[in-house]
C-alpha positions in Angstrom: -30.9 33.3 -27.9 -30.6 33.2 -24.0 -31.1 29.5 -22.1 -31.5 28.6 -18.6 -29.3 26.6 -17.2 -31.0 24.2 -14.8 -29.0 23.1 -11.7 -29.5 19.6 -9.6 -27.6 17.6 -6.9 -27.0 14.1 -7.6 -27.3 11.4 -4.9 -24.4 10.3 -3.2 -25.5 6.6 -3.9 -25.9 7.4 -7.8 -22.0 9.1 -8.0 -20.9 5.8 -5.9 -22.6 3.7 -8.2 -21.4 5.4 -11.1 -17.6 5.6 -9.9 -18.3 1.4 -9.4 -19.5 1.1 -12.9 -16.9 2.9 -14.6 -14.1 0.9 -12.5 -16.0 -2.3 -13.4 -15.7 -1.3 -17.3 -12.1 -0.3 -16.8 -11.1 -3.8 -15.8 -13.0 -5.0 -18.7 -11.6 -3.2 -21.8 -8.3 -3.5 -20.4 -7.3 -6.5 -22.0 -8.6 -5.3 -25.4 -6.8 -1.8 -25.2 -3.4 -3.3 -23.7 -3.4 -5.8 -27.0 -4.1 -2.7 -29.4 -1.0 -0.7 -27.6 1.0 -3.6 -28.0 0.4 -3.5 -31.8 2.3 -0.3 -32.0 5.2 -2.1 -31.4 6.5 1.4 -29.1 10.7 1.6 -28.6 11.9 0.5 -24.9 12.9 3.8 -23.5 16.5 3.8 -22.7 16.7 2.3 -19.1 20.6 1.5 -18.2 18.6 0.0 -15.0 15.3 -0.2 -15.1 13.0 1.5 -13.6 11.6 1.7 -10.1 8.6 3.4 -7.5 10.4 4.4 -4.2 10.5 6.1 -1.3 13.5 8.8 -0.3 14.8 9.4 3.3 14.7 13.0 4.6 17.8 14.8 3.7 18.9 15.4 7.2 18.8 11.6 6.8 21.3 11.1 4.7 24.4 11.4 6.7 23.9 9.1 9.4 22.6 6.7 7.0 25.6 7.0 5.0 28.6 4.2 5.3 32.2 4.2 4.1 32.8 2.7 0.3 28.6 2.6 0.2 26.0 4.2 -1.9 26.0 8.0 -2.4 23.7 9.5 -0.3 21.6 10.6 -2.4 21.3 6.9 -4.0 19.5 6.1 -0.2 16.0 4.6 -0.6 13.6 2.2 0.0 12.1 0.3 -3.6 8.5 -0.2 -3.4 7.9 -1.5 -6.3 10.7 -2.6 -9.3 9.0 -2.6 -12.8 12.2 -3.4 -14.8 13.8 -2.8 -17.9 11.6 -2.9 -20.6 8.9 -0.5 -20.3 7.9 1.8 -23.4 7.5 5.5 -23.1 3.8 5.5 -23.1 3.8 2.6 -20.0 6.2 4.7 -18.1 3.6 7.8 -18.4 1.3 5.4 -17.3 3.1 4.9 -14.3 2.8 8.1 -13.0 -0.8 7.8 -13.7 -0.9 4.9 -11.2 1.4 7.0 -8.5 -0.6 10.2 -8.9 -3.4 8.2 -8.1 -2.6 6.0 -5.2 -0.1 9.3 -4.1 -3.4 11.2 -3.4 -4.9 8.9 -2.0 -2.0 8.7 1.2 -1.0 11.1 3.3 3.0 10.8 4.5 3.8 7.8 6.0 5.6 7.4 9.2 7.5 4.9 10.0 11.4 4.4 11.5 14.5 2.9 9.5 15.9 0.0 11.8 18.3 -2.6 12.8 20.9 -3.8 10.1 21.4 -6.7 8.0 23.1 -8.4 5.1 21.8 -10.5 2.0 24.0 -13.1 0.8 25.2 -12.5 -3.2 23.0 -13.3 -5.5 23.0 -12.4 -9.7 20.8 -9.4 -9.1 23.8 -7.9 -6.4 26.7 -8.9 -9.2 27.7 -11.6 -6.9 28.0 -8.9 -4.1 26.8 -9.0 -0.3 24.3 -6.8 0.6 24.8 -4.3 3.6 21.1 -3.1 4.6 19.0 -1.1 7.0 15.5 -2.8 7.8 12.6 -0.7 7.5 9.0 0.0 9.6 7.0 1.9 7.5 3.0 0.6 8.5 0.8 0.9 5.5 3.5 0.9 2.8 2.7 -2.5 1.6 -0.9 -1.8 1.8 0.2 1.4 -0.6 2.2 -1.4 -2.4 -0.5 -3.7 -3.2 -2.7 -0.9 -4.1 0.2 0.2 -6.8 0.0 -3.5 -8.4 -3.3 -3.2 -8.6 -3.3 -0.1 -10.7 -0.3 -1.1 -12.8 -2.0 -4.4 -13.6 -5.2 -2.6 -15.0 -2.9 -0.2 -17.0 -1.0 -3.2 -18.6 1.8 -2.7 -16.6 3.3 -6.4 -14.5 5.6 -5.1 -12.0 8.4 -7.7 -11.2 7.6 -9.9 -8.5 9.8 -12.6 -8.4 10.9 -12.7 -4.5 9.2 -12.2 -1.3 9.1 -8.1 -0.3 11.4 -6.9 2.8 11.6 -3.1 2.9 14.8 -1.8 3.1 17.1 0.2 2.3 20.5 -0.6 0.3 23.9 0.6 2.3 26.8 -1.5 0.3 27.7 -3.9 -2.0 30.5 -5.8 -0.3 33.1 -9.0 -1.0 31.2 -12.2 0.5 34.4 -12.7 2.4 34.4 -9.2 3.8 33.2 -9.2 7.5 30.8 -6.6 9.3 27.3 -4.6 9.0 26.8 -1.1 8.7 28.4 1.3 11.4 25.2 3.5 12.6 22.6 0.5 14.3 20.7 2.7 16.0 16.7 3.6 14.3 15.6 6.4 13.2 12.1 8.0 12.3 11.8 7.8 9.0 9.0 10.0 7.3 7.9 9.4 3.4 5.9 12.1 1.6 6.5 11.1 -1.6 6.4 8.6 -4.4 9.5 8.9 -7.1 9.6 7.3 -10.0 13.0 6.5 -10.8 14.8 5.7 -14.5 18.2 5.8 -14.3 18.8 9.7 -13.5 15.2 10.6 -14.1 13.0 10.8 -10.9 9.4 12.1 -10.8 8.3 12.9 -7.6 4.1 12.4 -6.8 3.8 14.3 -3.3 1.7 12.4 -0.7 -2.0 14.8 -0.4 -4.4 12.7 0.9 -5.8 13.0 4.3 -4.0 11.7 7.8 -5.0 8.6 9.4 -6.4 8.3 12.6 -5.7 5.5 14.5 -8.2 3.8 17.2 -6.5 1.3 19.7 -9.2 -1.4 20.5 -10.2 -5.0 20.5 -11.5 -6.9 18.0 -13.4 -9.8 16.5 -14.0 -11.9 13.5 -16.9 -14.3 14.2 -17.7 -16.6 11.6 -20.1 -19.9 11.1 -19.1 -23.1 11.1 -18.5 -24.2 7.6 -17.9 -28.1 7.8 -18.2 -29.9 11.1 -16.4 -33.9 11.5 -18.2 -35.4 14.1 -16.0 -38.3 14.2 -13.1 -35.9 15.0 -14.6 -33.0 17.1 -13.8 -31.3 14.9 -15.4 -27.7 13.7 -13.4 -25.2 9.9 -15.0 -22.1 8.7 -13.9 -18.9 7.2 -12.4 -16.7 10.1 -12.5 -14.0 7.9 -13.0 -12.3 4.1 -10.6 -10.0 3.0 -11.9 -9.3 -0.8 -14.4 -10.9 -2.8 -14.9 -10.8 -6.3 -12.2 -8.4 -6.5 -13.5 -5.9 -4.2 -12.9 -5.7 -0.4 -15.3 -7.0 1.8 -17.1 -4.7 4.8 -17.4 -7.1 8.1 -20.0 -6.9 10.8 -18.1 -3.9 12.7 -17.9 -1.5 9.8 -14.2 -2.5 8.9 -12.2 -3.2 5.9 -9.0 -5.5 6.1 -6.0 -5.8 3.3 -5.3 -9.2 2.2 -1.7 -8.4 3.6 -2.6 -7.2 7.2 -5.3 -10.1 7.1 -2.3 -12.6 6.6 -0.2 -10.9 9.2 -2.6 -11.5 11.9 -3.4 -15.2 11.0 0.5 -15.7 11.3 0.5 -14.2 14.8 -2.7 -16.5 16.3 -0.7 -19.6 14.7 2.4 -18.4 16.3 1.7 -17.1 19.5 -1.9 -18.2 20.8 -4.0 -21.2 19.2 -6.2 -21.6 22.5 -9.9 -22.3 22.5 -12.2 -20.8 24.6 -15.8 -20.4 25.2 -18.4 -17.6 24.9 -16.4 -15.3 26.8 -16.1 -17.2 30.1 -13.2 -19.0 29.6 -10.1 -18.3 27.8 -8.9 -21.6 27.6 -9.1 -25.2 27.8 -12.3 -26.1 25.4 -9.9 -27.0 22.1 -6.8 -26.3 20.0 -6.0 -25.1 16.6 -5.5 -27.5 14.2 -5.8 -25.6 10.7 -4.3 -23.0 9.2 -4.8 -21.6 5.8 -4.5 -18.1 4.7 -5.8 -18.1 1.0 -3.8 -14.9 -0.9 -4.3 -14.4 -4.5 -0.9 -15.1 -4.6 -1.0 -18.2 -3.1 -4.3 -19.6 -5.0 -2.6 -18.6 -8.4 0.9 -21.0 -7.3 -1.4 -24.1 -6.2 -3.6 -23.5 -9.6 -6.7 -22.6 -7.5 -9.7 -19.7 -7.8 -11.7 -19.5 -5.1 -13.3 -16.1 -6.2 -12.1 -14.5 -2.6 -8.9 -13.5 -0.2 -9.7 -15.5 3.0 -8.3 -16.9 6.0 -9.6 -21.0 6.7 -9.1 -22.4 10.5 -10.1 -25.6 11.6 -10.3 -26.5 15.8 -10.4 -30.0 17.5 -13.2 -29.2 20.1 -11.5 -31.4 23.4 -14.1 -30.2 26.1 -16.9 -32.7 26.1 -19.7 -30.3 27.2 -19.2 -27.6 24.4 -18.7 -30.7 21.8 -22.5 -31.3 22.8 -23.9 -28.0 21.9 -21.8 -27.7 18.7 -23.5 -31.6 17.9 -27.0 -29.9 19.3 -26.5 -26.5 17.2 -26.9 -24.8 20.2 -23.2 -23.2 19.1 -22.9 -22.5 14.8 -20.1 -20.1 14.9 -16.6 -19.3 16.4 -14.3 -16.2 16.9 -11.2 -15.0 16.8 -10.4 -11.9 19.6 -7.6 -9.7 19.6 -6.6 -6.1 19.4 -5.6 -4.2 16.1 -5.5 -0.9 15.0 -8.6 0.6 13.1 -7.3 3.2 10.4 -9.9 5.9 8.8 -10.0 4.9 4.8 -10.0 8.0 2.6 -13.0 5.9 0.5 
Protein backbone atom coordinates (compact mmCIF):
# COMPACT_ATOMS: atom_id res chain seq x y z
CA UNK A 1 0.00 0.00 0.00
CA UNK A 2 1.68 3.34 -1.07
CA UNK A 3 1.34 6.61 1.50
CA UNK A 4 2.16 10.16 0.99
CA UNK A 5 4.36 11.57 2.93
CA UNK A 6 3.31 15.10 3.88
CA UNK A 7 6.17 17.68 4.40
CA UNK A 8 5.94 21.02 6.75
CA UNK A 9 8.38 23.70 8.18
CA UNK A 10 8.20 24.33 11.69
CA UNK A 11 8.45 27.82 13.17
CA UNK A 12 11.54 28.95 14.44
CA UNK A 13 9.77 30.15 17.74
CA UNK A 14 8.04 26.63 18.16
CA UNK A 15 11.81 24.63 17.80
CA UNK A 16 13.08 27.45 20.40
CA UNK A 17 10.38 26.84 22.54
CA UNK A 18 10.69 23.22 22.32
CA UNK A 19 14.61 23.12 22.72
CA UNK A 20 13.58 25.49 26.17
CA UNK A 21 11.14 22.92 27.32
CA UNK A 22 13.19 19.94 26.98
CA UNK A 23 16.15 21.79 28.88
CA UNK A 24 13.65 22.80 31.49
CA UNK A 25 12.69 18.95 31.94
CA UNK A 26 16.29 17.99 31.96
CA UNK A 27 17.00 20.00 35.06
CA UNK A 28 14.03 18.48 36.53
CA UNK A 29 14.46 14.71 36.35
CA UNK A 30 17.97 15.06 37.02
CA UNK A 31 17.85 14.59 40.58
CA UNK A 32 15.60 11.57 40.27
CA UNK A 33 17.80 9.82 37.54
CA UNK A 34 21.22 10.77 39.37
CA UNK A 35 19.62 8.89 42.73
CA UNK A 36 18.64 5.74 40.45
CA UNK A 37 22.43 5.62 39.01
CA UNK A 38 23.69 5.85 42.24
CA UNK A 39 21.76 2.74 43.21
CA UNK A 40 23.85 0.69 40.98
CA UNK A 41 26.54 1.19 43.19
CA UNK A 42 29.11 1.35 39.69
CA UNK A 43 33.15 0.56 40.47
CA UNK A 44 35.48 3.86 40.57
CA UNK A 45 37.36 3.47 37.47
CA UNK A 46 40.98 3.12 38.14
CA UNK A 47 42.23 6.81 38.42
CA UNK A 48 46.00 6.84 39.92
CA UNK A 49 45.15 10.77 39.66
CA UNK A 50 42.09 11.71 38.92
CA UNK A 51 40.75 12.99 36.21
CA UNK A 52 40.76 16.36 34.47
CA UNK A 53 39.29 18.73 31.26
CA UNK A 54 42.24 20.70 29.84
CA UNK A 55 43.70 22.50 27.40
CA UNK A 56 47.25 21.44 25.40
CA UNK A 57 49.76 23.98 24.06
CA UNK A 58 50.72 23.61 20.39
CA UNK A 59 53.47 21.27 19.85
CA UNK A 60 55.87 23.75 18.47
CA UNK A 61 55.10 25.00 22.05
CA UNK A 62 56.50 22.62 23.92
CA UNK A 63 60.15 23.40 23.78
CA UNK A 64 60.34 26.81 24.86
CA UNK A 65 57.91 26.10 27.43
CA UNK A 66 59.99 23.36 28.69
CA UNK A 67 62.43 23.94 31.97
CA UNK A 68 65.28 21.81 33.35
CA UNK A 69 64.24 18.97 36.12
CA UNK A 70 60.33 20.10 35.08
CA UNK A 71 57.39 18.36 33.65
CA UNK A 72 57.83 16.43 30.30
CA UNK A 73 56.67 18.29 27.66
CA UNK A 74 54.11 16.62 26.75
CA UNK A 75 52.69 16.79 30.48
CA UNK A 76 52.30 20.98 29.51
CA UNK A 77 48.78 22.12 29.98
CA UNK A 78 46.43 24.33 31.27
CA UNK A 79 43.41 22.41 33.74
CA UNK A 80 40.09 23.74 33.14
CA UNK A 81 38.34 21.96 35.15
CA UNK A 82 39.56 19.03 37.93
CA UNK A 83 36.77 16.43 38.58
CA UNK A 84 38.84 14.09 40.84
CA UNK A 85 39.25 10.77 41.75
CA UNK A 86 36.22 9.07 42.12
CA UNK A 87 34.24 9.05 39.10
CA UNK A 88 32.50 5.77 37.82
CA UNK A 89 32.76 4.62 34.29
CA UNK A 90 29.44 5.66 33.28
CA UNK A 91 30.06 9.54 34.85
CA UNK A 92 33.32 9.70 32.92
CA UNK A 93 31.29 8.90 29.52
CA UNK A 94 29.18 11.45 30.72
CA UNK A 95 31.95 13.79 30.68
CA UNK A 96 32.66 13.72 27.28
CA UNK A 97 29.00 14.18 26.73
CA UNK A 98 29.37 17.62 28.50
CA UNK A 99 32.80 18.42 26.36
CA UNK A 100 31.29 17.35 23.01
CA UNK A 101 28.73 19.69 23.81
CA UNK A 102 30.19 22.82 25.04
CA UNK A 103 33.36 21.75 22.40
CA UNK A 104 30.95 22.52 19.56
CA UNK A 105 29.73 25.10 20.78
CA UNK A 106 33.48 27.11 20.70
CA UNK A 107 35.52 27.69 18.07
CA UNK A 108 39.60 27.71 19.10
CA UNK A 109 40.49 29.99 21.52
CA UNK A 110 43.27 32.51 21.32
CA UNK A 111 44.92 33.64 23.82
CA UNK A 112 48.90 34.03 24.90
CA UNK A 113 50.85 32.09 27.79
CA UNK A 114 52.51 34.84 30.03
CA UNK A 115 54.68 36.11 32.69
CA UNK A 116 55.93 33.50 35.44
CA UNK A 117 55.17 32.72 38.81
CA UNK A 118 55.44 30.34 41.82
CA UNK A 119 52.76 28.91 44.40
CA UNK A 120 53.98 28.30 47.70
CA UNK A 121 53.73 24.26 48.83
CA UNK A 122 50.72 23.22 49.76
CA UNK A 123 49.30 19.22 50.29
CA UNK A 124 47.98 19.13 46.79
CA UNK A 125 51.91 19.98 45.42
CA UNK A 126 53.34 17.16 48.04
CA UNK A 127 54.77 20.03 49.99
CA UNK A 128 56.46 21.20 46.65
CA UNK A 129 56.76 24.93 45.23
CA UNK A 130 55.13 25.53 42.23
CA UNK A 131 57.04 26.97 39.05
CA UNK A 132 54.16 28.40 36.68
CA UNK A 133 53.46 30.27 33.42
CA UNK A 134 50.31 32.62 33.74
CA UNK A 135 47.76 32.33 31.14
CA UNK A 136 45.32 34.86 28.83
CA UNK A 137 43.06 32.89 27.27
CA UNK A 138 39.54 35.36 27.01
CA UNK A 139 36.43 33.23 27.08
CA UNK A 140 37.92 30.13 28.76
CA UNK A 141 36.32 30.69 31.99
CA UNK A 142 33.19 31.56 30.25
CA UNK A 143 33.75 27.94 28.47
CA UNK A 144 34.49 26.94 32.14
CA UNK A 145 31.38 27.98 33.73
CA UNK A 146 29.43 26.62 30.90
CA UNK A 147 31.34 23.03 31.60
CA UNK A 148 30.01 23.14 35.41
CA UNK A 149 26.93 23.85 34.30
CA UNK A 150 26.68 20.76 32.18
CA UNK A 151 28.43 18.46 34.61
CA UNK A 152 26.06 19.57 37.34
CA UNK A 153 22.92 18.56 35.34
CA UNK A 154 24.65 15.15 34.45
CA UNK A 155 25.34 14.45 38.24
CA UNK A 156 28.71 15.24 37.90
CA UNK A 157 30.34 18.16 41.00
CA UNK A 158 33.57 19.08 39.62
CA UNK A 159 36.02 20.11 42.47
CA UNK A 160 35.94 23.56 43.33
CA UNK A 161 37.61 24.10 46.39
CA UNK A 162 40.05 27.25 45.48
CA UNK A 163 39.75 30.23 43.47
CA UNK A 164 40.58 29.54 39.45
CA UNK A 165 44.02 31.08 37.95
CA UNK A 166 44.83 29.57 34.58
CA UNK A 167 48.08 28.32 34.20
CA UNK A 168 50.22 26.16 33.30
CA UNK A 169 52.45 23.80 35.71
CA UNK A 170 56.44 24.12 34.87
CA UNK A 171 58.05 22.38 38.22
CA UNK A 172 57.67 21.13 41.42
CA UNK A 173 60.59 22.53 43.29
CA UNK A 174 62.25 22.52 47.15
CA UNK A 175 60.57 25.68 49.00
CA UNK A 176 64.17 26.57 49.76
CA UNK A 177 65.16 26.45 46.13
CA UNK A 178 65.45 29.98 44.60
CA UNK A 179 64.26 31.17 40.96
CA UNK A 180 61.24 31.04 38.28
CA UNK A 181 61.25 29.52 35.07
CA UNK A 182 64.02 30.49 32.50
CA UNK A 183 61.83 31.47 29.22
CA UNK A 184 59.69 34.96 30.64
CA UNK A 185 58.90 36.02 27.53
CA UNK A 186 54.77 35.36 26.18
CA UNK A 187 53.74 33.58 23.71
CA UNK A 188 50.41 33.04 21.58
CA UNK A 189 48.90 30.43 22.74
CA UNK A 190 46.02 28.85 20.54
CA UNK A 191 43.50 25.94 22.08
CA UNK A 192 41.42 23.85 19.65
CA UNK A 193 40.65 21.32 21.86
CA UNK A 194 39.09 19.91 24.94
CA UNK A 195 41.06 16.64 26.50
CA UNK A 196 39.76 14.69 28.93
CA UNK A 197 42.52 13.37 30.85
CA UNK A 198 42.67 10.02 33.27
CA UNK A 199 45.91 9.19 34.04
CA UNK A 200 47.34 8.11 30.47
CA UNK A 201 43.92 8.21 28.88
CA UNK A 202 43.11 11.52 26.98
CA UNK A 203 40.10 12.11 24.77
CA UNK A 204 40.41 14.89 22.67
CA UNK A 205 36.75 16.94 21.70
CA UNK A 206 38.01 19.33 18.78
CA UNK A 207 36.71 22.95 19.03
CA UNK A 208 33.85 23.22 15.73
CA UNK A 209 31.74 25.90 16.52
CA UNK A 210 31.83 29.15 14.74
CA UNK A 211 34.54 32.23 15.20
CA UNK A 212 33.73 35.14 17.26
CA UNK A 213 33.63 38.40 16.06
CA UNK A 214 34.54 41.04 18.14
CA UNK A 215 32.97 44.83 18.09
CA UNK A 216 35.04 47.53 20.00
CA UNK A 217 32.49 50.00 21.41
CA UNK A 218 31.02 51.81 24.30
CA UNK A 219 28.60 50.71 26.49
CA UNK A 220 25.86 51.18 29.06
CA UNK A 221 23.91 49.55 31.82
CA UNK A 222 21.12 51.96 32.99
CA UNK A 223 19.17 50.88 35.64
CA UNK A 224 16.27 52.43 38.11
CA UNK A 225 16.65 53.50 41.24
CA UNK A 226 15.74 50.69 43.65
CA UNK A 227 15.85 52.30 47.27
CA UNK A 228 16.51 56.01 47.63
CA UNK A 229 17.71 57.42 51.65
CA UNK A 230 16.73 60.86 51.57
CA UNK A 231 18.37 61.53 54.85
CA UNK A 232 21.71 60.38 53.23
CA UNK A 233 21.49 61.45 49.52
CA UNK A 234 21.69 58.61 48.90
CA UNK A 235 20.32 56.55 45.63
CA UNK A 236 21.10 51.66 45.18
CA UNK A 237 19.70 49.87 42.34
CA UNK A 238 20.60 46.94 40.27
CA UNK A 239 23.40 48.09 37.77
CA UNK A 240 22.97 45.15 36.01
CA UNK A 241 21.30 41.28 35.58
CA UNK A 242 23.47 38.75 34.48
CA UNK A 243 20.97 35.48 34.83
CA UNK A 244 17.71 35.07 36.17
CA UNK A 245 16.02 32.19 37.13
CA UNK A 246 18.72 30.22 35.77
CA UNK A 247 18.75 31.64 32.36
CA UNK A 248 20.72 34.64 31.09
CA UNK A 249 19.16 37.81 30.93
CA UNK A 250 19.01 39.96 27.33
CA UNK A 251 19.53 43.89 28.35
CA UNK A 252 18.21 46.90 26.55
CA UNK A 253 21.05 46.80 23.76
CA UNK A 254 20.59 43.26 22.60
CA UNK A 255 23.48 41.80 24.87
CA UNK A 256 24.06 38.94 27.01
CA UNK A 257 26.76 39.12 29.89
CA UNK A 258 28.37 35.98 31.97
CA UNK A 259 28.19 36.20 35.58
CA UNK A 260 32.04 36.06 35.41
CA UNK A 261 32.76 38.97 32.86
CA UNK A 262 29.81 40.78 34.73
CA UNK A 263 32.06 40.54 37.97
CA UNK A 264 35.14 41.53 36.26
CA UNK A 265 33.90 44.84 35.17
CA UNK A 266 32.27 45.76 38.60
CA UNK A 267 35.82 45.11 40.01
CA UNK A 268 37.37 47.54 37.54
CA UNK A 269 34.62 50.66 38.17
CA UNK A 270 35.43 50.00 42.12
CA UNK A 271 38.99 50.03 41.32
CA UNK A 272 39.77 52.43 38.96
CA UNK A 273 36.72 55.03 38.45
CA UNK A 274 33.77 55.55 41.11
CA UNK A 275 32.95 59.11 39.80
CA UNK A 276 29.45 60.50 39.39
CA UNK A 277 28.35 62.36 36.67
CA UNK A 278 25.30 63.68 35.08
CA UNK A 279 23.22 63.03 32.00
CA UNK A 280 26.11 63.16 29.87
CA UNK A 281 27.31 66.72 30.54
CA UNK A 282 29.44 66.21 33.14
CA UNK A 283 31.83 63.53 33.95
CA UNK A 284 32.34 64.29 37.39
CA UNK A 285 31.63 66.02 40.45
CA UNK A 286 27.75 65.18 41.19
CA UNK A 287 28.58 62.07 43.75
CA UNK A 288 30.79 59.04 44.65
CA UNK A 289 30.38 55.42 44.94
CA UNK A 290 29.67 54.13 48.08
CA UNK A 291 28.37 50.35 47.42
CA UNK A 292 29.55 47.59 45.94
CA UNK A 293 28.02 44.20 45.69
CA UNK A 294 28.50 41.72 42.98
CA UNK A 295 25.91 38.90 43.88
CA UNK A 296 27.57 35.40 42.14
CA UNK A 297 25.79 32.21 42.78
CA UNK A 298 28.85 31.49 44.39
CA UNK A 299 28.83 34.01 46.64
CA UNK A 300 24.84 33.89 47.64
CA UNK A 301 25.36 29.98 48.29
CA UNK A 302 28.63 31.01 51.08
CA UNK A 303 26.39 33.86 52.84
CA UNK A 304 23.21 31.26 52.86
CA UNK A 305 21.28 33.61 50.50
CA UNK A 306 18.87 33.07 47.10
CA UNK A 307 18.03 35.88 45.39
CA UNK A 308 16.64 33.97 42.34
CA UNK A 309 19.39 36.10 39.99
CA UNK A 310 23.35 36.88 39.21
CA UNK A 311 23.44 40.70 39.77
CA UNK A 312 25.68 43.47 40.42
CA UNK A 313 24.06 46.17 43.47
CA UNK A 314 25.73 49.82 43.68
CA UNK A 315 24.75 52.35 45.88
CA UNK A 316 25.97 56.49 45.22
CA UNK A 317 25.92 59.34 47.79
CA UNK A 318 24.49 62.16 45.48
CA UNK A 319 26.88 65.41 46.82
CA UNK A 320 25.67 67.95 44.08
CA UNK A 321 22.79 69.80 45.63
CA UNK A 322 20.96 70.56 42.32
CA UNK A 323 20.82 66.88 40.97
CA UNK A 324 19.78 65.77 44.74
CA UNK A 325 16.61 67.92 43.83
CA UNK A 326 15.46 66.18 40.78
CA UNK A 327 16.27 62.72 42.15
CA UNK A 328 13.82 64.06 45.51
CA UNK A 329 11.38 65.54 42.47
CA UNK A 330 11.63 62.21 40.33
CA UNK A 331 12.64 64.28 37.62
CA UNK A 332 15.84 61.63 37.53
CA UNK A 333 14.59 57.48 38.47
CA UNK A 334 17.59 55.86 37.02
CA UNK A 335 21.43 55.80 36.80
CA UNK A 336 24.21 54.34 34.53
CA UNK A 337 27.26 52.87 34.30
CA UNK A 338 29.42 53.86 30.81
CA UNK A 339 32.38 52.13 29.64
CA UNK A 340 33.75 50.22 26.75
CA UNK A 341 33.71 46.33 26.36
CA UNK A 342 33.95 44.01 23.77
CA UNK A 343 30.63 42.64 22.15
CA UNK A 344 31.18 38.92 21.12
CA UNK A 345 28.64 37.14 18.46
CA UNK A 346 26.93 34.10 20.66
CA UNK A 347 26.56 30.92 18.62
CA UNK A 348 22.78 30.76 20.34
Amino acid sequence: MATDTIKFEVPADVVQEFAESLEDDMVKWAPAVHARMAAYKEPVAKQAHGTMIALFPPDELLFDLTVDGGEESVDLHVTVLYLGKDLTETQLEMVGVACKKVSEKYAPLNGSIGGAGRFPASPSSDGKDVLIRLVNIPRLEALREELIRSLRVLGIEPVLNNGYTPHMTLAYIDSEAEGTCVHPEPFEFIADALWVCTGDLREEYKFSGEAIVKEHGPTEFTTKIAKVDMDRQMVFGWVTVAEEAGKSVVDKQGDVISEDEMEKMAYDFVSNCRRVGEMHRRAEGVGKLVESMVFTKEKQKSIGVNLGKSAWWCGFKIEDSEVWKKVKSGDYTAFSIHGKGVRQKLNE
